[in-house]
C-alpha positions in Angstrom: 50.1 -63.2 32.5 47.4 -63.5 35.5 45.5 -66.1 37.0 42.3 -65.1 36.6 38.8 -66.7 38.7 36.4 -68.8 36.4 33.9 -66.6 34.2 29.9 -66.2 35.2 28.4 -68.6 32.7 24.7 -68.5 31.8 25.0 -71.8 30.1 26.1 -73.7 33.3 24.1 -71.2 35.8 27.1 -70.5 37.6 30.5 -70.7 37.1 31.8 -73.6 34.7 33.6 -75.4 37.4 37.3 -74.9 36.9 39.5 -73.8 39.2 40.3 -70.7 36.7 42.3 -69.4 33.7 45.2 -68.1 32.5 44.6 -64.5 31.2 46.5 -63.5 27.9 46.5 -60.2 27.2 49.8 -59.0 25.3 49.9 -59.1 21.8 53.6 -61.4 21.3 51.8 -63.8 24.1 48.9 -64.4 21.9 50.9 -65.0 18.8 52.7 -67.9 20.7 50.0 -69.4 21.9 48.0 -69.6 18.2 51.4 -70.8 17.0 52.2 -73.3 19.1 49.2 -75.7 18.4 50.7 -78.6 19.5 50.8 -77.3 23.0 47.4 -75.3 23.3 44.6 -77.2 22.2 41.1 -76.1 21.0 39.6 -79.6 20.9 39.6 -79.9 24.7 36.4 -78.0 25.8 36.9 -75.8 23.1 37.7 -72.3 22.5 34.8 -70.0 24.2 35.2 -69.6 28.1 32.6 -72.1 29.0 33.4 -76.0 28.8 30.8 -77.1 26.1 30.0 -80.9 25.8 31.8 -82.4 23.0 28.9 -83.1 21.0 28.0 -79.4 20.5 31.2 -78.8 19.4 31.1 -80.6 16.5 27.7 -79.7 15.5 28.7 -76.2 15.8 32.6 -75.7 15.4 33.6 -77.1 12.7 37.4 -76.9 11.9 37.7 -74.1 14.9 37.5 -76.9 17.7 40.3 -79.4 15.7 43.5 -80.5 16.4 45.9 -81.8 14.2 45.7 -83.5 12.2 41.9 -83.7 11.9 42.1 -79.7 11.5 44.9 -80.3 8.7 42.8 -82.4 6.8 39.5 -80.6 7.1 40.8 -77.4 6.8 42.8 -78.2 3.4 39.2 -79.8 2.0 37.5 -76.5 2.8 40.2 -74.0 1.7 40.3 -76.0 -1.6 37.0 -73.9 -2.1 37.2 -71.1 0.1 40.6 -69.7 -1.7 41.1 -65.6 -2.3 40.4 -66.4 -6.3 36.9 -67.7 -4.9 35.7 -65.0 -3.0 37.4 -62.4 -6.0 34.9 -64.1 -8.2 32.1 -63.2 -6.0 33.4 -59.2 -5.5 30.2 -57.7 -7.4 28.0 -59.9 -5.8 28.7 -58.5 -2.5 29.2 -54.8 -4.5 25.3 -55.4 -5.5 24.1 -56.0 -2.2 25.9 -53.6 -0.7 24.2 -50.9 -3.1 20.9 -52.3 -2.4 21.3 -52.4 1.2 21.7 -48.7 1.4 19.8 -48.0 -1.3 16.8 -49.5 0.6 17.3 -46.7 3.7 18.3 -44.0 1.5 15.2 -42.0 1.3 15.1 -42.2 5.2 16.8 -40.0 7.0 17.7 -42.0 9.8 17.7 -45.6 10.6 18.1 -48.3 12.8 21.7 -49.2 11.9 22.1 -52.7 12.9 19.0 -54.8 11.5 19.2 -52.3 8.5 22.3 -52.4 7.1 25.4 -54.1 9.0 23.6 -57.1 9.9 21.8 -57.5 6.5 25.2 -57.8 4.1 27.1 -60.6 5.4 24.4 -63.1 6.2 23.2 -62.1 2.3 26.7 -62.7 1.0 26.8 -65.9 3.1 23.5 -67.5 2.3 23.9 -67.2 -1.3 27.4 -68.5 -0.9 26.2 -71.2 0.5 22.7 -71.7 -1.4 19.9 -70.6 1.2 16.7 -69.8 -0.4 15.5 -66.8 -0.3 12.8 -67.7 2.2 14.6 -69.1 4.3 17.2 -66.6 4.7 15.5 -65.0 8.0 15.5 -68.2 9.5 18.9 -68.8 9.0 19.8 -65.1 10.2 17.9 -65.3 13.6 19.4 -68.7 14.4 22.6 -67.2 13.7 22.3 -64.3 16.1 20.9 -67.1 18.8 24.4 -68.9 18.5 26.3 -65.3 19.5 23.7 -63.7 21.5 22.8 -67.0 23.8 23.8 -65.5 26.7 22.2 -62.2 26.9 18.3 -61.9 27.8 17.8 -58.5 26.6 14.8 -60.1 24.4 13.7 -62.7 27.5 12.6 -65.8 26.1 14.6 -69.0 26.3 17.6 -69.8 29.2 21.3 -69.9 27.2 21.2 -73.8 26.9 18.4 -73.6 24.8 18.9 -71.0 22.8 22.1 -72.5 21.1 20.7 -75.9 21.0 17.8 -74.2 18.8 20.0 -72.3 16.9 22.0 -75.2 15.9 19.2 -77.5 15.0 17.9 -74.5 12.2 21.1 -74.4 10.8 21.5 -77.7 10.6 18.3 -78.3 9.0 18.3 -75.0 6.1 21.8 -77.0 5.5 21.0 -80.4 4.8 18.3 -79.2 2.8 20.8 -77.6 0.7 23.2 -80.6 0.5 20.4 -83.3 -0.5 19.2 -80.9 -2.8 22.7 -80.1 -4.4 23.6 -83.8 -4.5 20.7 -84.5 -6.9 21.9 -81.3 -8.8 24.8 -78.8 -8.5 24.8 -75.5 -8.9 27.7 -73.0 -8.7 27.3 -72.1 -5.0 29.8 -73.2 -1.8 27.8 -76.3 -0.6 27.8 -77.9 -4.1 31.8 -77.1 -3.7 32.0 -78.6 -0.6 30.0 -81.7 -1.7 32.7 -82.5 -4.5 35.8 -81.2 -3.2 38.0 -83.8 -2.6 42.0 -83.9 -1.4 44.3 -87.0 -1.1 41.1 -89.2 -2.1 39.0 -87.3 0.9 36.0 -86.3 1.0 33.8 -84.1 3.7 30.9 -86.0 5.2 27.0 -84.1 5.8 27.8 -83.4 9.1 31.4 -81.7 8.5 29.6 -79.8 5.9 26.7 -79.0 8.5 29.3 -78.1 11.2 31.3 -76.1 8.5 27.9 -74.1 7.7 27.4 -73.0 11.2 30.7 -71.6 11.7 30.2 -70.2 8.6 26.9 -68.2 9.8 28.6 -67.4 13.5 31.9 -66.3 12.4 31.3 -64.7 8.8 28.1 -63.1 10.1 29.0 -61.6 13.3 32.5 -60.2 12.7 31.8 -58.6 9.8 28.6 -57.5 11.1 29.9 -55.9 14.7 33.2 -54.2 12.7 30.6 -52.7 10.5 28.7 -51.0 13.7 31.6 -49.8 15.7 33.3 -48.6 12.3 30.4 -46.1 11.5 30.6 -45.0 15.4 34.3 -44.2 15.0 33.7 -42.3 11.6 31.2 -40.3 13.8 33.3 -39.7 16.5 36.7 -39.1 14.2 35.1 -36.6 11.1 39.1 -36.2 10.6 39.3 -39.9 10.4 36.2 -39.9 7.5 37.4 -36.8 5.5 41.2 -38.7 4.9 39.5 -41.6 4.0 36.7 -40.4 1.3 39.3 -38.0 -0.3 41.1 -40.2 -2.0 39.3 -43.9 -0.7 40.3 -46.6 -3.4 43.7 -46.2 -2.5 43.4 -45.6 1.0 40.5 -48.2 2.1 43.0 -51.4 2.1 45.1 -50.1 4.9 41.9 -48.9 6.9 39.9 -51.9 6.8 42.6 -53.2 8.8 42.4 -50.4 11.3 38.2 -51.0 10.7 39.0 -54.6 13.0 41.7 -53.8 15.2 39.4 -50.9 16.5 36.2 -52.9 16.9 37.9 -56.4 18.0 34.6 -58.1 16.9 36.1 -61.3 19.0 37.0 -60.5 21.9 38.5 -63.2 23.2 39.6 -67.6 22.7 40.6 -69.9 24.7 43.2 -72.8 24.3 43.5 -75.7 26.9 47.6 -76.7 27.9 48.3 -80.3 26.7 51.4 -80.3 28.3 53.8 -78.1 30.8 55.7 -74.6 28.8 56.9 -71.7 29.9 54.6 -68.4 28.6 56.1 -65.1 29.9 57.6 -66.3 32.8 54.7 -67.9 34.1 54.9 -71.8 34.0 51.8 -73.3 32.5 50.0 -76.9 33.6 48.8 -79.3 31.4 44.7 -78.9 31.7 45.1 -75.1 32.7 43.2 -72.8 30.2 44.6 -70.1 28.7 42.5 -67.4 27.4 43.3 -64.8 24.7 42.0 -61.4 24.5 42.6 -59.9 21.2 40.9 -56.8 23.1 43.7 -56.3 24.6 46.3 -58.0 22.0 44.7 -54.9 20.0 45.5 -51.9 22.1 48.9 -53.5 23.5 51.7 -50.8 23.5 54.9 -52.6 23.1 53.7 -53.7 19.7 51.3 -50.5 18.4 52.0 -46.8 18.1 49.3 -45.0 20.0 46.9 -47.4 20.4 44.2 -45.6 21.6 43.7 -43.5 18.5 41.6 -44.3 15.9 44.4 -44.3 12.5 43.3 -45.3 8.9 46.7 -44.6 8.1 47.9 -46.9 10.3 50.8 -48.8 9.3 52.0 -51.3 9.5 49.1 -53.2 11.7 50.2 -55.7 13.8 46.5 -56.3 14.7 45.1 -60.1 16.0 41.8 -59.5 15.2 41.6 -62.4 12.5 43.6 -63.9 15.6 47.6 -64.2 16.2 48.6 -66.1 13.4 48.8 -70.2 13.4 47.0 -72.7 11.8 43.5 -71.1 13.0 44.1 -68.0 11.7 40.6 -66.4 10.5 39.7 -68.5 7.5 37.6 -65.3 5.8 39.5 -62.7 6.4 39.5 -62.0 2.3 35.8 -62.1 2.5 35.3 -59.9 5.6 37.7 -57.0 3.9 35.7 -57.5 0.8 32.3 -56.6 2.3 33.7 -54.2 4.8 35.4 -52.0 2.0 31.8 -52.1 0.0 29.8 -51.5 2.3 31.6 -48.6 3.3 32.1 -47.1 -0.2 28.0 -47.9 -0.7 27.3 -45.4 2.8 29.2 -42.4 1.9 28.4 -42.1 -2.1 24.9 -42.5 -1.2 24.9 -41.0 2.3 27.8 -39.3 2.6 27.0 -37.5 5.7 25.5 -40.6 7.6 26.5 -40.6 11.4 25.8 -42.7 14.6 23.3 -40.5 17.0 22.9 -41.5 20.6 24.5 -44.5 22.7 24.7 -48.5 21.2 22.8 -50.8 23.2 25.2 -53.6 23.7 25.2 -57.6 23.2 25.9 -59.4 26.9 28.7 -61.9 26.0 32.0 -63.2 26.7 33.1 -63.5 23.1 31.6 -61.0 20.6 32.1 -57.5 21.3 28.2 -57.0 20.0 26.3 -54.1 19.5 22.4 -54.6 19.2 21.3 -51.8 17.9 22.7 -48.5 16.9 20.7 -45.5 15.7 21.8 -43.7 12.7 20.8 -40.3 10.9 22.0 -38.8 7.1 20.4 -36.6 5.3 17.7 -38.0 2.9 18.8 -38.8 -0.2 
């Protein structure tokens, strides 16, 4: 545990104001924080670095900026239709796209790996989840990315503040559209789900559902999306790694897809704010003091992981906290993330199977997703 000075923020154009955070960086310390809810909350200012005004939060949060028992509630109405036996029944949906995606670059020869194929499948899985049309999928996508990438100008154009705000207003919109539309009629999609599900008599309003949406687009686009980029550069780097894995890779892909996060850490880090004094590894904690955990680190920590600076498929078991440490926040679509990363994986190396990463990533600017923009990849033509 450390006391750490307050982050740069873009957003504020300076530092956010607070005197400074608590740095968590051991893998047992960040399980006790995510368990012990009642003492670290992620309503107050919520869980990125920067204090965001309350407002944004729940236009753009949803359920992962709740506190009990609002998160309870909410969370129950949205697992009533986000439930493993769901996203099973969607498995050759995502199988589909997966083959199309690669299928699309196969004749090639190289491509640009990020905007071709890693960013491509879970926004697809997600908008047709959720209903998006077709057209309006793009949209969607690029407001997505502006809600991760707010504060990095490696495209110029708008200051951070604006970005998100812009961002959020899109998603809100292709949303609405979708939930007016499925009101009048319901089709078998997540927001007609979402519309109807209801739980002790409960029922979500438009703007849970909005708010639901955008975490939806941030949280099941970008994870999946960054552990797919950083997966392909550790293949590359690891041909070892690759060869155990293809030789035998229905029965070996569950336990690496769990390697496939701990190794990228596609979040890098949360934050919780103290409601009230306790004790975390010796240090004494304040109420109002934040508390920041870096799954980075949680990751590579050494009292908990055998070797934690190789890259192991075969590692197991995984104590990883890349779907965070446990608690009532734990990662909502972790089924769905493992789904798409284990087809889009089988998809690459039966169509490419000799597809590598070729020069160095150009990397996001962020204090939360470990991002890489673009990635440059070569295989041999198909």
């Amino acid at each position: 545990m450390s006391w750490q000075r307050p982050l740069y923020s873009p957003l504020m154009d300076g530092d956010d104001g607070s005197p400074g955070y608590w740095a968590v960086v051991r893998a047992e310390d960040i399980a006790t924080v995510s368990r012990r809810a009642e003492i670290f909350s992620s309503s107050v200012g919520g869980v990125l670095a920067e204090d965001f005004p309350e407002e944004v939060l729940e236009m753009a949060s949803s359920i992962l900026t709740m506190d009990d028992p609002r998160h309870r509630d909410v969370r129950k109405l949205v697992s009533s239709v986000f439930t493993p036996k769901r996203v099973m029944l969607i498995e050759q949906q995502i199988a589909r796209q997966a083959r199309e995606i690669v299928g699309a670059i196969r004749d090639r020869g190289e491509a640009e790996f990020v905007s071709s194929v890693s960013a491509r499948l879970p926004m697809w899985t997600i908008s047709e989840m959720i209903g998006i049309p077709p057209d309006r999928r793009e949209e969607v996508a690029d407001a997505a990315e502006s809600m991760v990438a707010w504060g990095d100008d490696g495209d110029g154009g708008d200051d951070a503040a604006t970005k998100m705000l812009n961002g959020i207003v899109v998603l809100h919109g292709a949303c609405q559209d979708v939930i007016d539309a499925r009101r009048e009629q319901p089709e078998n999609d997540l927001i007609s789900a979402l519309a109807a599900a209801e739980v002790d008599g409960e029922r979500l309003t438009d703007e849970e559902i909005r708010s639901f949406f955008v975490l939806l687009c941030v949280a099941g686009n970008d994870t999946t999306k960054q552990t797919t980029t950083h997966t392909l550069r550790a293949l590359t780097d690891h041909p070892e790694q690759r060869e155990w894995l293809f030789a035998d890779y229905e029965a070996r892909i569950g336990t690496a897809v769990d390697e496939f996060v701990r190794w990228a850490s596609p979040v890098m880090s949360f934050r919780r704010t103290a409601l009230e004094r306790f004790e975390l590894n010796g240090v004494v904690i304040e109420p109002g003091d934040k508390v920041t955990m870096f799954y980075s680190s949680g990751n590579r920590d050494e009292s908990v992981l055998d070797r934690p600076e190789e890259f192991d498929l075969s590692r197991t078991p995984n104590p990883h906290v890349a779907f965070g440490g446990g608690g009532p926040h734990f990662c909502l679509g972790s089924h769905l993330a493992k789904m798409q990363l284990r087809w889009i994986f089988h998809e690459l190396y039966t169509q490419l199977p000799d597809i590598r990463a070729v020069g160095e990533p150009e990397r996001l600017v962020s204090t939360f997703i470990n991002g890489v923009r673009r990635q440059r990849c070569v295989f041999t033509p198909a």
